[in-house]
C-alpha positions in Angstrom: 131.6 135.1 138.5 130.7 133.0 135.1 132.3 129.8 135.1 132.2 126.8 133.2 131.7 123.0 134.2 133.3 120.5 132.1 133.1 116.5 132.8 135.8 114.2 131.0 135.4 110.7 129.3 137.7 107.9 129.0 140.7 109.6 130.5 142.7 108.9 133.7 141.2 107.5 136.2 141.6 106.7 139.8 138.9 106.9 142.5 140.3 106.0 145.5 142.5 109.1 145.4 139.6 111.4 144.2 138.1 110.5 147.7 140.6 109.5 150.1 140.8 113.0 151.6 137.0 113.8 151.7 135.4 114.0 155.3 132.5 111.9 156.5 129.8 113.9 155.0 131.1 114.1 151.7 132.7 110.7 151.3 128.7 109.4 152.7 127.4 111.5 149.3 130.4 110.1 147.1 129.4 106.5 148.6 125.8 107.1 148.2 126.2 107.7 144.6 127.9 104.9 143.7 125.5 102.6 145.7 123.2 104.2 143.2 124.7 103.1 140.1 125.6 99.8 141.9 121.9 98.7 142.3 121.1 99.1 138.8 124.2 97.1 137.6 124.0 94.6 140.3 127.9 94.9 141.1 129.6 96.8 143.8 131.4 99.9 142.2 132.8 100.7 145.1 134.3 98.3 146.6 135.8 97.3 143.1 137.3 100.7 142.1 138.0 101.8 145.6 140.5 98.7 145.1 142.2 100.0 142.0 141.1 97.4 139.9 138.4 99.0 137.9 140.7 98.1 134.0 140.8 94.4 135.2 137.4 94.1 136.6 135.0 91.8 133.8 132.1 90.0 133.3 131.7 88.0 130.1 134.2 90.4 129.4 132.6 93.4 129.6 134.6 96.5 131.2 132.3 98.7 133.4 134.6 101.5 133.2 132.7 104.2 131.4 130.0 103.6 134.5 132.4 104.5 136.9 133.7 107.5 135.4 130.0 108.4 134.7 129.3 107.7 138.5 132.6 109.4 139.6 132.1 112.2 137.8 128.1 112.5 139.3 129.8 112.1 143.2 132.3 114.9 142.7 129.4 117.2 141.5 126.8 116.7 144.3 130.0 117.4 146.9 130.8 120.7 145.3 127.5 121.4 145.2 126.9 120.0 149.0 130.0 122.4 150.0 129.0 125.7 147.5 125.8 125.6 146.6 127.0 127.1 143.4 126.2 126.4 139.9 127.9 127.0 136.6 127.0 129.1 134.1 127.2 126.4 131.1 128.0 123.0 130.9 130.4 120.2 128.7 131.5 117.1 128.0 134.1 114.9 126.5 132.5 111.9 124.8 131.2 110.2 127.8 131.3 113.4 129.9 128.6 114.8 128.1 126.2 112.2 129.3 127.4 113.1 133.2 126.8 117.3 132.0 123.4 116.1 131.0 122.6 114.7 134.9 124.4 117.3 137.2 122.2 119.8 134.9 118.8 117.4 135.9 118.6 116.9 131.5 119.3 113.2 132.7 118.0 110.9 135.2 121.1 109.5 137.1 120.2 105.9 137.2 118.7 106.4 133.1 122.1 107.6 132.6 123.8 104.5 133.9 121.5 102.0 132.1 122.2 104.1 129.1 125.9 103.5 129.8 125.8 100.6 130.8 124.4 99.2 127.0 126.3 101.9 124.9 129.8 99.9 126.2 128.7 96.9 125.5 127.1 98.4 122.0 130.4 100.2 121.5 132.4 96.6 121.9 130.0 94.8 119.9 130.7 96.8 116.9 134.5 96.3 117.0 133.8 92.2 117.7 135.3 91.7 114.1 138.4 93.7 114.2 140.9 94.7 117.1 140.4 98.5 117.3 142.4 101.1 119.0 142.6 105.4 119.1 146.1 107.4 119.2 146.7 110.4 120.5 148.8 113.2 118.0 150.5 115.7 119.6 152.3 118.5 116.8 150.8 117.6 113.8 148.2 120.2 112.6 144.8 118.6 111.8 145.2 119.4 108.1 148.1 117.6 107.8 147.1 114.6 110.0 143.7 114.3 107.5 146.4 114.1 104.4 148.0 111.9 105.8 145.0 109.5 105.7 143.2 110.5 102.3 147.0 109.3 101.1 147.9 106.0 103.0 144.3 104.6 104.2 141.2 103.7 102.3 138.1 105.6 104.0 136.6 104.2 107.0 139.7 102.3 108.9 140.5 105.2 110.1 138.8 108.7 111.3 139.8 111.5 112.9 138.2 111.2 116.7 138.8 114.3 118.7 140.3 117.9 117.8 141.3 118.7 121.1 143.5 121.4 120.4 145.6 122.4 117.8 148.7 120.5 119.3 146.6 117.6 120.4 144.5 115.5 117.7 143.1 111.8 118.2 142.3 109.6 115.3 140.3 106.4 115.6 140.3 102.8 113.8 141.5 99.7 113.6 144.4 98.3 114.9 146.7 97.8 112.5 146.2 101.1 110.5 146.4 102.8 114.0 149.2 101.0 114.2 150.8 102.1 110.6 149.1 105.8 111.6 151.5 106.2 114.8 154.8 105.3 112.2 153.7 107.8 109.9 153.1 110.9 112.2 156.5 109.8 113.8 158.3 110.6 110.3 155.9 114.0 109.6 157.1 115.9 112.8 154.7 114.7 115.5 156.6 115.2 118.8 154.6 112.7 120.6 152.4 110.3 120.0 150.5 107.4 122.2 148.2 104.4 122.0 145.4 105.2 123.8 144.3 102.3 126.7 141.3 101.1 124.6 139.9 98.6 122.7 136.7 100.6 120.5 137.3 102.7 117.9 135.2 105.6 119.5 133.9 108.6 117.4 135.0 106.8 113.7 133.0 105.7 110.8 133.4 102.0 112.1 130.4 102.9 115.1 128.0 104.1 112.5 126.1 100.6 113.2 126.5 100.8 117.2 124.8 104.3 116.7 121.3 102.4 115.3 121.2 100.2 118.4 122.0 103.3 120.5 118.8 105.1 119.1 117.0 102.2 120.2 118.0 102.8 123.3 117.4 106.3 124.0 114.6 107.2 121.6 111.8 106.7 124.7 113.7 108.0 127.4 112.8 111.2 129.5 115.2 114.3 129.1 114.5 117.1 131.0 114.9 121.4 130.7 118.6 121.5 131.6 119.2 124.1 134.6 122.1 125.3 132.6 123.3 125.5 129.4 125.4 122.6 127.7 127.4 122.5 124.9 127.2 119.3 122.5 130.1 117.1 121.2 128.5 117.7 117.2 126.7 120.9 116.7 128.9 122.6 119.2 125.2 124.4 120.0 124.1 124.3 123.7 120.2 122.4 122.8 117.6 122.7 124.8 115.2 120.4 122.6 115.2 116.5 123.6 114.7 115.4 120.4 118.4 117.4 119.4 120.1 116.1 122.7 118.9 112.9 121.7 120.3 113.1 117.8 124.1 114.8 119.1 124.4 111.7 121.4 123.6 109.0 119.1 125.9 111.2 116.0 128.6 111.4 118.6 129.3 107.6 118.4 130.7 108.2 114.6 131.6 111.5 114.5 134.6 114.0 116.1 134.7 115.3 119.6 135.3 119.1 118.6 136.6 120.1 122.2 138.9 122.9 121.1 135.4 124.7 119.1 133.7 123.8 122.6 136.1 125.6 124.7 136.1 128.6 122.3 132.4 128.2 122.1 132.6 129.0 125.8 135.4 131.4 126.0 133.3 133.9 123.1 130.9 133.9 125.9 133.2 135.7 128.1 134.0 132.7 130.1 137.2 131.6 130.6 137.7 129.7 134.2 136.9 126.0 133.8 136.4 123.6 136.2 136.7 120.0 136.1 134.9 117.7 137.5 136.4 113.8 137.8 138.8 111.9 138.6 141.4 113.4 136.7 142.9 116.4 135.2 143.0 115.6 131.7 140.9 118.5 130.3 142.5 120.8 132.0 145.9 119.5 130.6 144.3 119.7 127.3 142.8 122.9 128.3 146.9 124.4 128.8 146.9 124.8 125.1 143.9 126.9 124.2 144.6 130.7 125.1 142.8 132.2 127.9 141.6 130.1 129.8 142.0 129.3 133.6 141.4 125.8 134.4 141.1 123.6 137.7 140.5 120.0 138.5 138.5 118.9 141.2 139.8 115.3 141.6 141.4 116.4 144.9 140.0 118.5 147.9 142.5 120.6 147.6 141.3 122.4 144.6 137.4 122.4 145.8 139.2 125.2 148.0 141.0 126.4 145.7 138.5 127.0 143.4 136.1 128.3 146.1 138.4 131.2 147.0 138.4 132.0 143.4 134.9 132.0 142.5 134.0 133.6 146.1 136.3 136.3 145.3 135.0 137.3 142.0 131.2 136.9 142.7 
């Protein structure tokens, strides 16, 4: 059966319970891969996030949660591939989650990946040092009229449109106070809902334009590999296979939109339509819900590694 793998970013998060249930063998793999990411950071993942207190966790205040979603993302993988064997027929990510698509599909050294992570947080923080920044979520405002809505009342680049992640569910990006002035303003044009996301960058706007030339830096001389399966980028919405392209959608996804719903339609003209998810949460396939078609399943609990098995198994 085709399926698709998709890996979220900066969503809900909570490790202990993605591993709570696992048995010996597979918490050993989930342990082993943080212990991984661990040595290059010089700070025990684990025993921090296992603890719940990965958003409070700092040094020289720096948050080392994109790592551990990175890393937790990375364990869940090698399990379902410990307990299946089977790999998907394409690959995406949110944001962050393309960079853990890029490892589970060998493009990306795992430990590269974390030192790659490590420095794009502190590269993404740095660029909002002058300013407090913040993203909100939209949901029931269509993009046209959320785009209006900041040609009118905001003077280009405070504020950018961040993710289209379906047509209910839009997140704009920039500094705090316009974000602030943005959430009033979709209040009295319809929006049913909206919500300050927990964040302090102001991810995929115009204002990381500067964090993307320190980023380039970064990654320019580092070793991507022949993916074993396809993936989809955040930009081009093209599955690349050329390092030098990976390479230009990471650094050009820094400053420009997450175009999820185009990725999951990208997918779904490919006759694809079951999704799984693999982290620690079930936000993509919450945001998933709205995009016709498609069958979607989490794998932040055991539970659905069975679930989906039975599925998968039954239609191979």
């Amino acid at each position: 059966m085709l399926f698709a793998m998709i890996f979220p970013g900066q969503g809900s998060l909570n490790v202990f319970n993605s591993f709570k249930h696992l048995n010996s063998t597979n918490l050993k793999i989930a342990k082993d891969t943080f212990e991984e990411a661990s040595e290059i950071i010089k700070l025990n993942l684990w025993n921090i996030f296992s603890k719940k207190k990965y958003f409070y966790i700092r040094n020289k205040n720096y948050s080392y949660k994109q790592i551990v979603i990175l890393t937790t993302s990375v364990a869940i993988y090698r399990i379902w591939i410990t307990i299946t064997g089977i790999n998907p027929t394409i690959m995406a990510g949110h944001s962050l989650g393309e960079y853990s698509a890029l490892v589970c599909s060998n493009t990306l050294n795992f430990a590269k990946a974390v030192e790659i992570i490590h420095s794009r947080e502190k590269i993404m923080d740095f660029a909002c040092k002058n300013f407090k920044a913040s993203m909100l979520t939209i949901i029931g405002l269509k993009l046209e009229n959320i785009k209006k809505l900041i040609v009118l009342n905001f003077n280009n680049p405070v504020i950018s449109i961040a993710c289209i992640n379906s047509k209910k569910n839009i997140v704009v990006s920039g500094k705090m106070k316009y974000i602030k002035k943005m959430q009033l303003l979709c209040k009295e044009h319809g929006a049913t809902f909206t919500k300050m996301l927990p964040v302090n960058t102001a991810a995929h706007s115009y204002l990381m334009k500067p964090a993307a030339k320190y980023l380039y830096k970064l990654i320019k001389k580092v070793k991507f590999y022949d993916p074993i399966c396809p993936i989809v980028n955040n930009t081009s919405i093209k599955c690349e296979t050329s390092s030098i392209f990976i390479k230009k959608s990471l650094i050009q996804q820094l400053y420009k939109p997450v175009r999820w719903i185009e990725i999951i339609q990208f997918i779904f003209s490919k006759k694809i339509n079951f999704f799984l998810e693999i982290g620690a949460s079930s936000i993509l396939t919450q945001i998933n819900k709205d995009i016709y078609g498609t069958t979607n399943i989490s794998l932040y609990k055991m539970s659905n590694f069975l679930k989906a098995f039975k599925i998968l198994s039954k239609k191979s």
